[in-house]
N, C-alpha and C positions, 0 to 999 in steps of 0.2 A: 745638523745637530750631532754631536757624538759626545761620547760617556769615558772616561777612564775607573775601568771594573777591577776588583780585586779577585783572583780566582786562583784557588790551593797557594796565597801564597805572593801569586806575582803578576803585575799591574799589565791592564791591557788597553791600547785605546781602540774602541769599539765606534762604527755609525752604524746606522740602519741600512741593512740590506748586505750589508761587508759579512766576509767569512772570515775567521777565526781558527788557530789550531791551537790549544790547551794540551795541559797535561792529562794525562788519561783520568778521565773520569766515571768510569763504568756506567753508562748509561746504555742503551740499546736506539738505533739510528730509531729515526722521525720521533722520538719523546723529548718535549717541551721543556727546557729549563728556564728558571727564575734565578737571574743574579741577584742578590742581595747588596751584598759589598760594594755600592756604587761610592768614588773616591772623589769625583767630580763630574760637572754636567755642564755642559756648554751650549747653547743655542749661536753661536755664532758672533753674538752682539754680546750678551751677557754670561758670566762663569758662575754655578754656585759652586763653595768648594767645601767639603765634607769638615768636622771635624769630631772623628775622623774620617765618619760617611754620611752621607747628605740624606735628610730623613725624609722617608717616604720616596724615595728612587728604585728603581728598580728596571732591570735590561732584561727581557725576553726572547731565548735563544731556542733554537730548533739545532737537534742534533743530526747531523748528516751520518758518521759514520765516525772509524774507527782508522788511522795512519801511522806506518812507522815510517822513520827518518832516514835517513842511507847511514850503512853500518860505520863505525866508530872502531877502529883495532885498537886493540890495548896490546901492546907488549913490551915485555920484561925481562933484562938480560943483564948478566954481571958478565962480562969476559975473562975466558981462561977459569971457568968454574963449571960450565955444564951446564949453566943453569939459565933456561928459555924456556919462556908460560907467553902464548899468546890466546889469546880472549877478545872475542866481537860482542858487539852491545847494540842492538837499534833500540831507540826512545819509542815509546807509543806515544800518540796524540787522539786526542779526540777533535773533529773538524765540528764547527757550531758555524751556524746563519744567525747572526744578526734579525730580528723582528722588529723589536720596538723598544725604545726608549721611553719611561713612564716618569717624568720628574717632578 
């Protein structure tokens, strides 16, 4: 069985038991989230599909913790002016377990 969830934004396909890395969500590790957003649900055999979310669905996730991404260099240069800005960026993730699917 697996679900495609909508979270801050941008679609994910989720099953039970699978880990997840999202956008940071400010939660603190082992607190319980409730997705709402469910987009579609599939058992394998049969699809529902949301319009534009399926009522009464819902994915229950256990937050592990909190991960950045390997750094990202931004730089910027025009030649024969001086002019050099360089800037590092890592993304945060929040890491989620998969529980249960309620459809």
């Amino acid at each position: 069985m697996y679900a495609i969830v909508d979270i801050n934004g941008k679609q994910y396909k989720v099953e039970e038991g699978n880990f997840v890395e999202v956008d940071l969500l400010g939660k603190e590790a082992g607190e319980a989230v409730t997705l709402d957003r469910v987009l579609l649900v599939s058992d394998g055999k049969k699809a529902t599909i949301g319009k534009p979310t399926v009522e009464g669905a819902s994915v229950t996730a256990k937050v592990l913790g909190e991960t950045k991404s390997k750094k990202v260099v931004v730089y910027k240069m025009k030649p024969k002016k001086g002019y050099r800005r360089k800037q590092g960026h890592r993304q945060q993730y929040t890491k989620l377990q998969i529980e249960k699917i309620a459809a």
